[in-house]
PDB file of N, H, CA, C and O in Angstrom:
ATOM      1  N   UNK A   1       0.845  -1.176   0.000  1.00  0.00           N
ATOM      2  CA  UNK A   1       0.000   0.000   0.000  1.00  0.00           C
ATOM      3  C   UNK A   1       0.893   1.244   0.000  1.00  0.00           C
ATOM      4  O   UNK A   1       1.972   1.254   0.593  1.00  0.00           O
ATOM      5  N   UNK A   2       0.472   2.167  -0.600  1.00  0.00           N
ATOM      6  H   UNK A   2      -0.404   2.159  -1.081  1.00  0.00           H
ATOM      7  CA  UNK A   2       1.176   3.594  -0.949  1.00  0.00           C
ATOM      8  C   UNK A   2       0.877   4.251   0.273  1.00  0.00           C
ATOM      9  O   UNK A   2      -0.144   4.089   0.941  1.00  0.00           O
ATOM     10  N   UNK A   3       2.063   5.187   0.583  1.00  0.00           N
ATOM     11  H   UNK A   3       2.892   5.319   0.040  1.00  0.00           H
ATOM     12  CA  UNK A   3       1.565   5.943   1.816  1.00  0.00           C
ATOM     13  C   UNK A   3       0.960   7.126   1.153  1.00  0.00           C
ATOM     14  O   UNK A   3       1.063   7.412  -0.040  1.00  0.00           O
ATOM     15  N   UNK A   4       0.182   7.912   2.260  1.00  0.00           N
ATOM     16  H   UNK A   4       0.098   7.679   3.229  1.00  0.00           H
ATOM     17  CA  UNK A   4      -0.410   8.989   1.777  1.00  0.00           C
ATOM     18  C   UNK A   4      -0.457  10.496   2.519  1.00  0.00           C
ATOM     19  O   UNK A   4      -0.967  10.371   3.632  1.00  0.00           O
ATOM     20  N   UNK A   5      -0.123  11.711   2.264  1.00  0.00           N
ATOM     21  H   UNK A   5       0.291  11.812   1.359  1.00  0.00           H
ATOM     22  CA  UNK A   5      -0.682  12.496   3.005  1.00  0.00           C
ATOM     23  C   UNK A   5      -1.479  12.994   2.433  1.00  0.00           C
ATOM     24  O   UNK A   5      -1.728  12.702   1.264  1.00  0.00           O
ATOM     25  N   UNK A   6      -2.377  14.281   3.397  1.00  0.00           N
ATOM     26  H   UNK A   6      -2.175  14.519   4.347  1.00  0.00           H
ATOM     27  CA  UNK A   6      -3.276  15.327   2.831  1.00  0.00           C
ATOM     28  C   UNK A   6      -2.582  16.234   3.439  1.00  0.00           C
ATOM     29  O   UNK A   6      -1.849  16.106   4.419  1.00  0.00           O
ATOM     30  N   UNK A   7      -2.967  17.649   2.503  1.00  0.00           N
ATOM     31  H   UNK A   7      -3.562  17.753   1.706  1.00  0.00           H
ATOM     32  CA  UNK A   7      -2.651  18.783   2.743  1.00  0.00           C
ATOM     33  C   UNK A   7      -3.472  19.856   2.961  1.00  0.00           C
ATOM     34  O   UNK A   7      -3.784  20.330   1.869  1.00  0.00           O
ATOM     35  N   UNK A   8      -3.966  20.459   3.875  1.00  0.00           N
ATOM     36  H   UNK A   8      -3.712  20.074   4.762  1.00  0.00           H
ATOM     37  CA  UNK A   8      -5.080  21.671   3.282  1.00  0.00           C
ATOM     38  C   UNK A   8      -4.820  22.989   4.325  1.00  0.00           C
ATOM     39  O   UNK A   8      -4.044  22.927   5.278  1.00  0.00           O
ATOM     40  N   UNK A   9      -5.436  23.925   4.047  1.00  0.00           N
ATOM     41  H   UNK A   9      -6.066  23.976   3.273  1.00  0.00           H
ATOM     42  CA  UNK A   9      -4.910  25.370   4.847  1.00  0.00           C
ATOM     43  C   UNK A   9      -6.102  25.596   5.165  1.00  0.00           C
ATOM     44  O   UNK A   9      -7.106  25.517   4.457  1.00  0.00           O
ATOM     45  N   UNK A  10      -5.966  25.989   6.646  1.00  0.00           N
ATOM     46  H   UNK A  10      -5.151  26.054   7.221  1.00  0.00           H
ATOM     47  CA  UNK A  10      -7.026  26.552   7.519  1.00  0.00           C
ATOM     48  C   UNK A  10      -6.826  28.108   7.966  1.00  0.00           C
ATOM     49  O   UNK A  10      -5.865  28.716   8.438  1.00  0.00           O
ATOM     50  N   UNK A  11      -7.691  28.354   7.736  1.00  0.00           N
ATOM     51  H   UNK A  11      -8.472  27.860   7.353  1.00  0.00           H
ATOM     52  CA  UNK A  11      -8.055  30.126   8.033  1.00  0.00           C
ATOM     53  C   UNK A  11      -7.429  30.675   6.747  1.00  0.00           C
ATOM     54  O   UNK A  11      -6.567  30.118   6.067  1.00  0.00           O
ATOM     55  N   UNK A  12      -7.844  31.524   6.592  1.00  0.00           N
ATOM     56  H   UNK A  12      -8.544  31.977   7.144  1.00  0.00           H
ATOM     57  CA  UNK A  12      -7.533  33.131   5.442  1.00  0.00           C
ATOM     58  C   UNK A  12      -6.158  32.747   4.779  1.00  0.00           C
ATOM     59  O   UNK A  12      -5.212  32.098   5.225  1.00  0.00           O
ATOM     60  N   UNK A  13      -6.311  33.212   3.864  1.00  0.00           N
ATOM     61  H   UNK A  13      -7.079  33.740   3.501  1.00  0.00           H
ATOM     62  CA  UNK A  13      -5.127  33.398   3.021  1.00  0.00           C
ATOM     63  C   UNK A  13      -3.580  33.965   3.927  1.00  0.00           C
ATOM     64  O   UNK A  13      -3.411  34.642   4.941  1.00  0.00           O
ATOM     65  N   UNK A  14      -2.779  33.378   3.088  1.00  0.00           N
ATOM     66  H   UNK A  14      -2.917  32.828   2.264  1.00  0.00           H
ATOM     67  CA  UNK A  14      -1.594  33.625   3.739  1.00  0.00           C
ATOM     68  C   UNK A  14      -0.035  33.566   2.629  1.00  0.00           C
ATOM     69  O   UNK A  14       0.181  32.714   1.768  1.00  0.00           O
ATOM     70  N   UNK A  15       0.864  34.735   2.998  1.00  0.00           N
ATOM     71  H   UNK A  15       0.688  35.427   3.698  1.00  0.00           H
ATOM     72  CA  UNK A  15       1.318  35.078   2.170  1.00  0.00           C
ATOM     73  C   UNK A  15       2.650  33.958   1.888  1.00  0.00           C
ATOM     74  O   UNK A  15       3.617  33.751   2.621  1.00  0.00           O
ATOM     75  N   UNK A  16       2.407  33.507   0.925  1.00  0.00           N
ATOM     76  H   UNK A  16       1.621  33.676   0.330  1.00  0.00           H
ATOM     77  CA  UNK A  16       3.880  32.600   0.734  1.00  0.00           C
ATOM     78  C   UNK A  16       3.048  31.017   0.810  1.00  0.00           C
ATOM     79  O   UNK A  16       3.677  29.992   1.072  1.00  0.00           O
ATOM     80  N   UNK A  17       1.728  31.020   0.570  1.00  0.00           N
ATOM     81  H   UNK A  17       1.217  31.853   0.357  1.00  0.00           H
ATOM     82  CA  UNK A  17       0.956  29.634   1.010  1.00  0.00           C
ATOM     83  C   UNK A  17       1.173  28.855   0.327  1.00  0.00           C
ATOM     84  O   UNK A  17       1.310  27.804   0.954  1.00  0.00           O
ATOM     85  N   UNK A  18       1.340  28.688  -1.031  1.00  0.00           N
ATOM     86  H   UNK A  18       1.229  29.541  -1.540  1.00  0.00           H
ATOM     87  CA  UNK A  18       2.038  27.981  -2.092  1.00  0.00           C
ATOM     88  C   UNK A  18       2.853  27.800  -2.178  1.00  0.00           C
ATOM     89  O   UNK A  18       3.151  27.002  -3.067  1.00  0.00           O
ATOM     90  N   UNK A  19       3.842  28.335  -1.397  1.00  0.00           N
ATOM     91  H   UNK A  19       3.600  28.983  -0.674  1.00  0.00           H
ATOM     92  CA  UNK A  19       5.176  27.489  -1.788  1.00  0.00           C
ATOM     93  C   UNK A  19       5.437  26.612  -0.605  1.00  0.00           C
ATOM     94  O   UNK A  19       5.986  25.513  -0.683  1.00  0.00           O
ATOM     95  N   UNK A  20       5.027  27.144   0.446  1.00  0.00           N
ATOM     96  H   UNK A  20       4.581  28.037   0.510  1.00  0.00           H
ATOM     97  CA  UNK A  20       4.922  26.171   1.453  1.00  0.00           C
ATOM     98  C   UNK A  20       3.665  24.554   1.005  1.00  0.00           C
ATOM     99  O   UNK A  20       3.628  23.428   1.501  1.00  0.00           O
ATOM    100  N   UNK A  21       3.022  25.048   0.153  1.00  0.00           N
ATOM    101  H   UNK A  21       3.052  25.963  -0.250  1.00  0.00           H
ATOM    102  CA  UNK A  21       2.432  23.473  -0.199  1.00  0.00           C
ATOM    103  C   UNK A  21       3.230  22.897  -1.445  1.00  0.00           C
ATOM    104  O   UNK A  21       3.273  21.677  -1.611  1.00  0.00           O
ATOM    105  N   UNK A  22       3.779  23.654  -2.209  1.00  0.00           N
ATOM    106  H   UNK A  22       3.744  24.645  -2.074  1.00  0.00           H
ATOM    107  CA  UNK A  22       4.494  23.047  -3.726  1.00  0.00           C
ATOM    108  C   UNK A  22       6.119  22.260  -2.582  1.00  0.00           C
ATOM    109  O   UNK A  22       6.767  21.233  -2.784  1.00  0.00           O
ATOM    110  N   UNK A  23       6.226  23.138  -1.646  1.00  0.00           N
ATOM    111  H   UNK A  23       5.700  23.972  -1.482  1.00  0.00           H
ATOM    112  CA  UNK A  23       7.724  22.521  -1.202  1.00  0.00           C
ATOM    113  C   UNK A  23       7.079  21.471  -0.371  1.00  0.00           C
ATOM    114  O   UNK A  23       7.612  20.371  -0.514  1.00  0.00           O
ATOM    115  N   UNK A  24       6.008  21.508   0.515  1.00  0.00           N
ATOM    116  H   UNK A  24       5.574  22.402   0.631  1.00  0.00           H
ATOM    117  CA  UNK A  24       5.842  20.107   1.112  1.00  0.00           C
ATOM    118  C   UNK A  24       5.250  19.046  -0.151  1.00  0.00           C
ATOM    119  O   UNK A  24       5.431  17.841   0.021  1.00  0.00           O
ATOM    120  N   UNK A  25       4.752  19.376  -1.043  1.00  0.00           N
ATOM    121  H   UNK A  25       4.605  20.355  -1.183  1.00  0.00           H
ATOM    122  CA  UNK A  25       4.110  18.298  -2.008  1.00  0.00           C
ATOM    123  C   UNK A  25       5.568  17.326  -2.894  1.00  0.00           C
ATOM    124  O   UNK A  25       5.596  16.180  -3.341  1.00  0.00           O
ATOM    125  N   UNK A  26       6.494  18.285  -2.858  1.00  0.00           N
ATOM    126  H   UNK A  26       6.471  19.217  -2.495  1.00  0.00           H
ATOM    127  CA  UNK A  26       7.250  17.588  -3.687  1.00  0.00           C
ATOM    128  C   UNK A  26       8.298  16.712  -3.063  1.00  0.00           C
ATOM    129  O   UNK A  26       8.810  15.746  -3.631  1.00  0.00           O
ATOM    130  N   UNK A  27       8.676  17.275  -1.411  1.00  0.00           N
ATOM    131  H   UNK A  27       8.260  18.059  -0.949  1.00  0.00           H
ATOM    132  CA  UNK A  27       9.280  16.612  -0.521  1.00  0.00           C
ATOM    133  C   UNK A  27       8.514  15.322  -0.382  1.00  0.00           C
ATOM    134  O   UNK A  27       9.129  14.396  -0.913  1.00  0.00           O
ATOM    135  N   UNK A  28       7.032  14.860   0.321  1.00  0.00           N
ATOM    136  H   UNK A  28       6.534  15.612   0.752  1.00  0.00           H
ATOM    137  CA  UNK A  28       6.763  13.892   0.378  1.00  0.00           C
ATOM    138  C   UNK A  28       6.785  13.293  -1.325  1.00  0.00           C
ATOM    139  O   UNK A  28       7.287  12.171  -1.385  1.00  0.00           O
ATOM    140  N   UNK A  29       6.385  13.785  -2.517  1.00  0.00           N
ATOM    141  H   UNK A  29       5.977  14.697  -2.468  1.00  0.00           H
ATOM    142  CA  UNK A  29       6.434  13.026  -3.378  1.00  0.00           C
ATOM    143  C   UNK A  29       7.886  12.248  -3.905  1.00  0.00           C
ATOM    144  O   UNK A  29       8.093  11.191  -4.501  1.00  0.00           O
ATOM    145  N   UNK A  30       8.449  12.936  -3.565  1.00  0.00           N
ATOM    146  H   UNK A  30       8.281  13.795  -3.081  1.00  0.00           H
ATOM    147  CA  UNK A  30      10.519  12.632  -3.536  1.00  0.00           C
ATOM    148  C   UNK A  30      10.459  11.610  -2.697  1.00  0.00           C
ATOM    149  O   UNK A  30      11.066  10.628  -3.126  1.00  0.00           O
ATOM    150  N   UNK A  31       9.963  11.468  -1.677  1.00  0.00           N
ATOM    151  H   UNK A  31       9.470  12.265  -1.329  1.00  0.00           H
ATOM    152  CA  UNK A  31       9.818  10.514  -0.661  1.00  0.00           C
ATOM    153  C   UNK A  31       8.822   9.225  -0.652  1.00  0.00           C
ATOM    154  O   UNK A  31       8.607   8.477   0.302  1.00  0.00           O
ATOM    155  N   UNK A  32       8.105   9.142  -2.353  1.00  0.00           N
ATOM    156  H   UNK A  32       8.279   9.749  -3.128  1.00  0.00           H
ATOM    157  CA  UNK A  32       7.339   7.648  -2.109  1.00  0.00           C
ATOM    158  C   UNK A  32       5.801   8.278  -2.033  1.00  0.00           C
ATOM    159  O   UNK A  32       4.952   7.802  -2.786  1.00  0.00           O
ATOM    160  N   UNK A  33       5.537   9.084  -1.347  1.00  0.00           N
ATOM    161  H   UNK A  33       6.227   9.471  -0.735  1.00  0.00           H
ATOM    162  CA  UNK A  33       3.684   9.155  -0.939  1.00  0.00           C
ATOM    163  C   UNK A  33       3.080  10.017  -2.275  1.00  0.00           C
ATOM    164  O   UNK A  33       3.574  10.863  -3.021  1.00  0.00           O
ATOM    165  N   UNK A  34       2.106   9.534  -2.208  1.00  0.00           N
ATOM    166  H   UNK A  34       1.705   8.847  -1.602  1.00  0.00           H
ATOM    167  CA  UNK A  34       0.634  10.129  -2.641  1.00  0.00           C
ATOM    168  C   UNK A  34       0.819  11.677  -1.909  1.00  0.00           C
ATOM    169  O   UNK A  34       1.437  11.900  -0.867  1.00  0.00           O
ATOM    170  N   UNK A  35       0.487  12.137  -2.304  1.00  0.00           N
ATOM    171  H   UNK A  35      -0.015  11.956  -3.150  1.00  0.00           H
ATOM    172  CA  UNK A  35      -0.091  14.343  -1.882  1.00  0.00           C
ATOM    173  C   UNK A  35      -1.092  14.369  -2.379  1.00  0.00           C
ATOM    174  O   UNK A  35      -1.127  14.314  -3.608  1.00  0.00           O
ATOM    175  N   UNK A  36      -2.152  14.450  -1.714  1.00  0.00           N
ATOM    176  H   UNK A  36      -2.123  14.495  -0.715  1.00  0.00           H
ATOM    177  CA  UNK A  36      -3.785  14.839  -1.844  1.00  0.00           C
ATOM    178  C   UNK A  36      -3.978  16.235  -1.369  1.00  0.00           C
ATOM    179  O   UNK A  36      -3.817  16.389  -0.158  1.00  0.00           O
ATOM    180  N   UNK A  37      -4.215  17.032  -1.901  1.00  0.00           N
ATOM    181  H   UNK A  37      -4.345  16.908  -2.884  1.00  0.00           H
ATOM    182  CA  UNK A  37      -4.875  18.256  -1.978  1.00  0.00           C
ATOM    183  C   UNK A  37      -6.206  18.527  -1.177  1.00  0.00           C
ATOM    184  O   UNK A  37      -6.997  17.633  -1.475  1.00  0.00           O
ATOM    185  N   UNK A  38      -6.661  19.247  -0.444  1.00  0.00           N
ATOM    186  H   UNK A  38      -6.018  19.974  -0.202  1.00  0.00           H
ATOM    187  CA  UNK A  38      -8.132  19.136   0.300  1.00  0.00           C
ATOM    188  C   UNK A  38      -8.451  20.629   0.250  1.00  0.00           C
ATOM    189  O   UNK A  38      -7.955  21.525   0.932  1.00  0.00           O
ATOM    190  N   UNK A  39      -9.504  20.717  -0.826  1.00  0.00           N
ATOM    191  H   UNK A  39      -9.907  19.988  -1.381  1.00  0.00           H
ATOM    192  CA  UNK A  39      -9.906  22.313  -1.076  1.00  0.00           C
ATOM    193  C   UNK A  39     -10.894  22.598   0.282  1.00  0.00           C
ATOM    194  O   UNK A  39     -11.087  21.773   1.174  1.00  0.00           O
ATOM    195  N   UNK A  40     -11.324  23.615   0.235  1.00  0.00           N
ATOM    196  H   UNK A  40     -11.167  24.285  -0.490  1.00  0.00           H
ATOM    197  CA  UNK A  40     -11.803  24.393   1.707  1.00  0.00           C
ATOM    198  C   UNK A  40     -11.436  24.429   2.986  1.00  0.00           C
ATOM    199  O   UNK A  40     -12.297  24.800   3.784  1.00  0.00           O
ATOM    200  N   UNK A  41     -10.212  24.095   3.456  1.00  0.00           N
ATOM    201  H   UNK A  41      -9.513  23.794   2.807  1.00  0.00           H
ATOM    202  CA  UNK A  41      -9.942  23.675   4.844  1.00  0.00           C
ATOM    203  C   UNK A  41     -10.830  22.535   5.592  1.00  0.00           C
ATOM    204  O   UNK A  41     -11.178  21.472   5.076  1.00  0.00           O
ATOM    205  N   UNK A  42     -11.009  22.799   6.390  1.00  0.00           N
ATOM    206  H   UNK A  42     -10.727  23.662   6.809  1.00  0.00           H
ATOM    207  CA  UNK A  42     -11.500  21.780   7.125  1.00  0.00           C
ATOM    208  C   UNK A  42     -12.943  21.267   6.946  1.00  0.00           C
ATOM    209  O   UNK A  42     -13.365  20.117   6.819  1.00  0.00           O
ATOM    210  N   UNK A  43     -13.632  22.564   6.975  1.00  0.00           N
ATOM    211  H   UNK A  43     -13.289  23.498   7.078  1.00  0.00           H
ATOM    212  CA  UNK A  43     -15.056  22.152   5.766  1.00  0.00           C
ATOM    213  C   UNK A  43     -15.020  21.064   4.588  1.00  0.00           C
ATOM    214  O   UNK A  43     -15.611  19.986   4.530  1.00  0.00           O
ATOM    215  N   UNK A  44     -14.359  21.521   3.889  1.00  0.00           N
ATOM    216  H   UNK A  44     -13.879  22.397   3.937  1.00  0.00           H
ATOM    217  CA  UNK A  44     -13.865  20.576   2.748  1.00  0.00           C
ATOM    218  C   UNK A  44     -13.194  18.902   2.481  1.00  0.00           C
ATOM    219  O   UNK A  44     -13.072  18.135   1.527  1.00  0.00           O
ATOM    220  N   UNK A  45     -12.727  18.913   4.587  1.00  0.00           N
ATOM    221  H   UNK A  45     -12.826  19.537   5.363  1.00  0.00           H
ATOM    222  CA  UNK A  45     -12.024  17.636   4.490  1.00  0.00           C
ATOM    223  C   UNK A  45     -13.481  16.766   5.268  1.00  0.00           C
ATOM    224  O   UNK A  45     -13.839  15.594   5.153  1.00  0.00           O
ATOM    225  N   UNK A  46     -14.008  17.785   5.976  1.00  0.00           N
ATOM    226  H   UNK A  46     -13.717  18.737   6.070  1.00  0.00           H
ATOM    227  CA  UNK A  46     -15.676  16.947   6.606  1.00  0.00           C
ATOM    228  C   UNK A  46     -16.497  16.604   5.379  1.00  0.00           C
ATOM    229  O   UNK A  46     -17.301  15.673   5.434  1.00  0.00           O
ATOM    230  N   UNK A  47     -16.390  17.059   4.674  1.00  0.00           N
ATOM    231  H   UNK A  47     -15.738  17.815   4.630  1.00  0.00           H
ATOM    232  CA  UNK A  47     -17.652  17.242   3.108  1.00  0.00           C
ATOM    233  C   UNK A  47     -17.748  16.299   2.895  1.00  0.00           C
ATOM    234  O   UNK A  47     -16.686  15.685   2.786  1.00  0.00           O
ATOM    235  N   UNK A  48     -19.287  15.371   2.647  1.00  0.00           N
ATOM    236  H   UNK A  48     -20.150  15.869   2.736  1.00  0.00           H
ATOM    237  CA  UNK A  48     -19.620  14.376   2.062  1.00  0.00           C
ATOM    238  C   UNK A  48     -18.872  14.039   0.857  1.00  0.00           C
ATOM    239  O   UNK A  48     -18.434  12.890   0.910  1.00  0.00           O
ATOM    240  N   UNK A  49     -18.600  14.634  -0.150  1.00  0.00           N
ATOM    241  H   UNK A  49     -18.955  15.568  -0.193  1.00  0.00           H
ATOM    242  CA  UNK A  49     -18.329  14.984  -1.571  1.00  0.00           C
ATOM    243  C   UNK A  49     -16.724  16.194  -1.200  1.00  0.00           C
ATOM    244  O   UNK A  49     -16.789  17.418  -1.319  1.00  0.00           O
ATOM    245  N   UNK A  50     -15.660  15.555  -0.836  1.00  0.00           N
ATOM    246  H   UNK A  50     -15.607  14.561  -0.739  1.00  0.00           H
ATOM    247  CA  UNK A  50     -14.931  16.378  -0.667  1.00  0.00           C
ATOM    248  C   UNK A  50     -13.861  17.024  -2.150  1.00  0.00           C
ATOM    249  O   UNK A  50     -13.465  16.178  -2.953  1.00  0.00           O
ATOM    250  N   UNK A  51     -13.540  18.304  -2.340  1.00  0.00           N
ATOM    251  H   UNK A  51     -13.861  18.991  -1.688  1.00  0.00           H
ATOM    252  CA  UNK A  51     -13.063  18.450  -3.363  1.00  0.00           C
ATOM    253  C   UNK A  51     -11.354  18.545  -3.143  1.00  0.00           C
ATOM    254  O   UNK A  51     -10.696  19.367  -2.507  1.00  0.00           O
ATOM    255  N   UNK A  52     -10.970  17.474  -3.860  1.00  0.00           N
ATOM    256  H   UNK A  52     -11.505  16.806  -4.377  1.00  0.00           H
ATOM    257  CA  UNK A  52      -9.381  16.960  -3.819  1.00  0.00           C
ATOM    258  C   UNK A  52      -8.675  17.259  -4.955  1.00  0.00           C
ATOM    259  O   UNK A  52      -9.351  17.021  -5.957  1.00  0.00           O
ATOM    260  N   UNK A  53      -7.091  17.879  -5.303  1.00  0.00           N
ATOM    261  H   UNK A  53      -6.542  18.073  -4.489  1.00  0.00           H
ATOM    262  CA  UNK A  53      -6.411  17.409  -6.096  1.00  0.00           C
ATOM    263  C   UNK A  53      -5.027  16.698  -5.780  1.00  0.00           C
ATOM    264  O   UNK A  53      -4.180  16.946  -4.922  1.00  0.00           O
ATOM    265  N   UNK A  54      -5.082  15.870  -6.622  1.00  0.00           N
ATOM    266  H   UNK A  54      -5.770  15.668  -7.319  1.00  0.00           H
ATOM    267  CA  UNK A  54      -3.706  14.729  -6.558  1.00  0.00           C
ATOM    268  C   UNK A  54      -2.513  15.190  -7.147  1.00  0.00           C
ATOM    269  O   UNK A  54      -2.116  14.980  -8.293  1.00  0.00           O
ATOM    270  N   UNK A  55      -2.014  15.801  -6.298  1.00  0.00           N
ATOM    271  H   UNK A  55      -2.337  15.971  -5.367  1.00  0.00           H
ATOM    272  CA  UNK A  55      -0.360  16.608  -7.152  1.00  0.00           C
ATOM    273  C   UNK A  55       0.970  15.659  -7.223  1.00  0.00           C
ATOM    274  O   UNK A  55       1.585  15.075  -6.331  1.00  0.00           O
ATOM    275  N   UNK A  56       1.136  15.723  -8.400  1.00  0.00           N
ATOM    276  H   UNK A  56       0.637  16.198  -9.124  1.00  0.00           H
ATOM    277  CA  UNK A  56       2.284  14.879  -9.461  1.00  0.00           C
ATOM    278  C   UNK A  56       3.904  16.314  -9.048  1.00  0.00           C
ATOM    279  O   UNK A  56       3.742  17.345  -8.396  1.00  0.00           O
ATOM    280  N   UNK A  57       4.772  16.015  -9.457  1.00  0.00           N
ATOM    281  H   UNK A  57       4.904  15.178  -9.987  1.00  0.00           H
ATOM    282  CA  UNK A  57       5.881  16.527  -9.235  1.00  0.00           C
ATOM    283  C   UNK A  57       5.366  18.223 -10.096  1.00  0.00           C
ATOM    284  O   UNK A  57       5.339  19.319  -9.536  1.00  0.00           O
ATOM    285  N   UNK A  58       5.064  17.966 -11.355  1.00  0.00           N
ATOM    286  H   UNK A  58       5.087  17.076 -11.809  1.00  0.00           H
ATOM    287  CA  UNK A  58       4.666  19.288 -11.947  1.00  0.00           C
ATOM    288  C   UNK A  58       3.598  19.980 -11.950  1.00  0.00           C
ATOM    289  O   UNK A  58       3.350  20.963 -12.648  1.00  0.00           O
ATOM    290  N   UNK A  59       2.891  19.435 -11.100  1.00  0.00           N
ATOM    291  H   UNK A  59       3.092  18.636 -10.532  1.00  0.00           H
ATOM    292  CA  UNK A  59       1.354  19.909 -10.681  1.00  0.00           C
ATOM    293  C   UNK A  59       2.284  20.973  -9.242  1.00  0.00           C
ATOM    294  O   UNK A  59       2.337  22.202  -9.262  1.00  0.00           O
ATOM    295  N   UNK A  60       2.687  20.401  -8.530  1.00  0.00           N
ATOM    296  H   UNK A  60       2.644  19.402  -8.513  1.00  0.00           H
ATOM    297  CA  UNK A  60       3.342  20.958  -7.175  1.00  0.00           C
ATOM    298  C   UNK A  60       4.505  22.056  -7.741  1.00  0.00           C
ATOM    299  O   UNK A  60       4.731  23.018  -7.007  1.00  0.00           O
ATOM    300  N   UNK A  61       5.178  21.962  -8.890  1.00  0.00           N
ATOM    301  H   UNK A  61       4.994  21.180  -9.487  1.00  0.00           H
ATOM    302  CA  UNK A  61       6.394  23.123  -9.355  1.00  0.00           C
ATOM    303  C   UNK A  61       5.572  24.382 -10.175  1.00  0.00           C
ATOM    304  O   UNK A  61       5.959  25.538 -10.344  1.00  0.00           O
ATOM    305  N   UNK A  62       4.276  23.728 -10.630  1.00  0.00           N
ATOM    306  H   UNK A  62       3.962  22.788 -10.493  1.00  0.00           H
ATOM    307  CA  UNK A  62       3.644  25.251 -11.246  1.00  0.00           C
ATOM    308  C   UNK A  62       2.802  26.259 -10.317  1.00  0.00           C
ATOM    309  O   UNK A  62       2.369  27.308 -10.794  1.00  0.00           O
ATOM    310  N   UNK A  63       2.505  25.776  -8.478  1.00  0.00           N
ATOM    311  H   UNK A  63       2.857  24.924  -8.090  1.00  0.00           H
ATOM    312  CA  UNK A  63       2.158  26.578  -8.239  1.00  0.00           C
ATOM    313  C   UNK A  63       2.913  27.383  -6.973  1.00  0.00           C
ATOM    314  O   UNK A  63       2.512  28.066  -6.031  1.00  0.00           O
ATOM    315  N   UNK A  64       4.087  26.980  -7.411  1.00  0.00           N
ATOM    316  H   UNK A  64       4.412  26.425  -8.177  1.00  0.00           H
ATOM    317  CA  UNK A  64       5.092  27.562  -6.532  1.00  0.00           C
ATOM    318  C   UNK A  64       5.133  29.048  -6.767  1.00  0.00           C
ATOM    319  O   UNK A  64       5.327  29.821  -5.829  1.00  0.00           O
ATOM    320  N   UNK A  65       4.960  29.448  -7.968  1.00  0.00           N
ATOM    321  H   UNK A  65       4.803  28.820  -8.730  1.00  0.00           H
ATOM    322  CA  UNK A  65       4.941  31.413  -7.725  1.00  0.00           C
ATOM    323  C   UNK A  65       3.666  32.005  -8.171  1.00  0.00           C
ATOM    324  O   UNK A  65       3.473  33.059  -8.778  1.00  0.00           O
ATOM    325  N   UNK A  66       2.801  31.077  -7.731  1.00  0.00           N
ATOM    326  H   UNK A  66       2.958  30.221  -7.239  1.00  0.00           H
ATOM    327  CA  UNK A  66       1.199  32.101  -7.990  1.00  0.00           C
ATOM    328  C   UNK A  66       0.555  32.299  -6.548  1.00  0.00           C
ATOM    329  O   UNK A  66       0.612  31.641  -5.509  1.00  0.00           O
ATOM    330  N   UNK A  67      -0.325  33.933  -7.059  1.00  0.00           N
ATOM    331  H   UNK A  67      -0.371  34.467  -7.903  1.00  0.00           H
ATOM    332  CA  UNK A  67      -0.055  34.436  -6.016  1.00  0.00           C
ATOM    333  C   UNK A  67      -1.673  33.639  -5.521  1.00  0.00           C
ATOM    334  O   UNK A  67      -2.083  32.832  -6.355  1.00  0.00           O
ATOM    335  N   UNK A  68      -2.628  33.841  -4.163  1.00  0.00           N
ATOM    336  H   UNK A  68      -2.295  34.496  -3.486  1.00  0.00           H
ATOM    337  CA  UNK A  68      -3.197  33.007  -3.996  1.00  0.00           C
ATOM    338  C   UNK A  68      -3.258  31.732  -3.145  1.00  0.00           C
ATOM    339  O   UNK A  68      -2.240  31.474  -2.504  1.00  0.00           O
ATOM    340  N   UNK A  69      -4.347  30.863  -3.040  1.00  0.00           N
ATOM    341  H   UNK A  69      -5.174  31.073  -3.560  1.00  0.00           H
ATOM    342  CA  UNK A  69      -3.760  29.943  -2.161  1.00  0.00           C
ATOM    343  C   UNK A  69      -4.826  28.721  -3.649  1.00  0.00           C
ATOM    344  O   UNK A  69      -5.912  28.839  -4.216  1.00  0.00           O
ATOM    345  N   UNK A  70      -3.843  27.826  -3.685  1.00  0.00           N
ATOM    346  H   UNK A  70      -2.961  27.731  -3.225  1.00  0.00           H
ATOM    347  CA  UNK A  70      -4.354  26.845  -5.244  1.00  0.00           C
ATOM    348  C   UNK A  70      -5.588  25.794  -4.068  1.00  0.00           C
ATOM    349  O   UNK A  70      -6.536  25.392  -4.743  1.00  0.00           O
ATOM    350  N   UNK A  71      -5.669  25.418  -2.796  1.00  0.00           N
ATOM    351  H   UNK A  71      -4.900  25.745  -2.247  1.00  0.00           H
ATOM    352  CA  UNK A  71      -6.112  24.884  -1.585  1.00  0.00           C
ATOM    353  C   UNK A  71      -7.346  25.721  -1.245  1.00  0.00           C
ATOM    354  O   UNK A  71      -7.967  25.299  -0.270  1.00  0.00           O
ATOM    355  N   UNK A  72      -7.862  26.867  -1.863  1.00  0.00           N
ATOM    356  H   UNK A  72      -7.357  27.210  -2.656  1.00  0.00           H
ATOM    357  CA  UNK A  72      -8.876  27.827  -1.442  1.00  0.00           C
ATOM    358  C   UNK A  72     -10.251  27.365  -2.132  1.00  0.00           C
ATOM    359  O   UNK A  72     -11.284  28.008  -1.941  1.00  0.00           O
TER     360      UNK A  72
END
């Protein structure tokens, strides 16, 4: 079985939030795991129907300089 984390940001936007998820997404992906994405914070990880993306090495390097949170 593949290991896995999730990632998601709680409370308001925050400056530099993307690179802090593109640098943890690519560390665990360097490292073997799955990186699951969890849009809305914590709302989003309770959600019947939760909205996820699965970041690949270049999914995690393109949103290293946009401004925003890609997790919102």
């Amino acid at each position: 079985m593949k290991k896995s984390i999730a990632i998601m940001c709680g409370g308001g936007p925050a400056p530099g939030i993307n690179t802090v998820i593109s640098t943890l997404a690519k560390t665990f992906l360097k490292d073997g795991y799955e990186v699951i994405g969890v849009h809305h914070g914590y709302k989003g990880l309770l959600s019947e129907d939760p909205s996820l993306v699965f970041f690949d090495f270049h999914k995690a390097d393109r949103i290293f300089s946009r401004g925003g949170s890609t997790l919102l």
